[in-house]
C-alpha positions, 0 to 999 in steps of 0.5 A, spaced: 474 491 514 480 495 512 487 494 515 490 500 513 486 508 513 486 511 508 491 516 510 496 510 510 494 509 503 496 514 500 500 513 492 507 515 494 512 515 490 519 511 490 525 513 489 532 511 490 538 516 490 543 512 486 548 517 488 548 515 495 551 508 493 557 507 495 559 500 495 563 498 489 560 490 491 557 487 484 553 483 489 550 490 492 549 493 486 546 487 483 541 486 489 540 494 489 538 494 481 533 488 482 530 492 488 529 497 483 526 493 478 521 490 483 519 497 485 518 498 477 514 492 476 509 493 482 508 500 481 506 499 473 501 493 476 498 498 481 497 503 476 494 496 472 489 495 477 487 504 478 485 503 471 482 496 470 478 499 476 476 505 474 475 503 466 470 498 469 463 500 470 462 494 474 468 495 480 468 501 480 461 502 483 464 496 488 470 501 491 464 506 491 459 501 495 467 500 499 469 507 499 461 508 503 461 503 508 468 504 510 467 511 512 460 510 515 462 504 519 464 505 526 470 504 529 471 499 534 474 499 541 480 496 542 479 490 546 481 490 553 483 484 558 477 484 563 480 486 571 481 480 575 479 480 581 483 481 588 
């Protein structure tokens, strides 16, 4: 069952206005570079993982078969609280 569409999914790119910076603060600037550092280190790892999975036969056929059944599936309706009589 997906949690997010796939509109929701989409690669976006991060960036960060350094310019923008204003505080002279050592502990802003140093929590603002491992921010940045992090950022880094995810987008190398999910662009790690966009290549495992299309480099692999095998995975590449199970986003396949996930891509299908999530696009064929139904959506279902949102649970309601069933009225209480009066």
């Amino acid at each position: 069952m997906p949690f997010f569409s796939s509109e929701k999914l989409k690669r976006r790119e991060i960036e960060i206005d350094r310019s923008a910076i204003t505080c002279d603060s050592p502990e802003v600037k140093k929590r603002l570079s491992r921010i940045d550092a992090n950022y880094r280190q995810l987008d190398s790892m999910l662009s790690d993982i966009e290549s495992t999975i299309s480099n692999d036969q095998r995975l590449s056929q199970i986003d396949a078969t996930i891509k299908t059944v999530t696009q064929t599936a139904k959506k279902k309706r949102k649970w309601r609280r069933p009225n209480k009589p009066r």
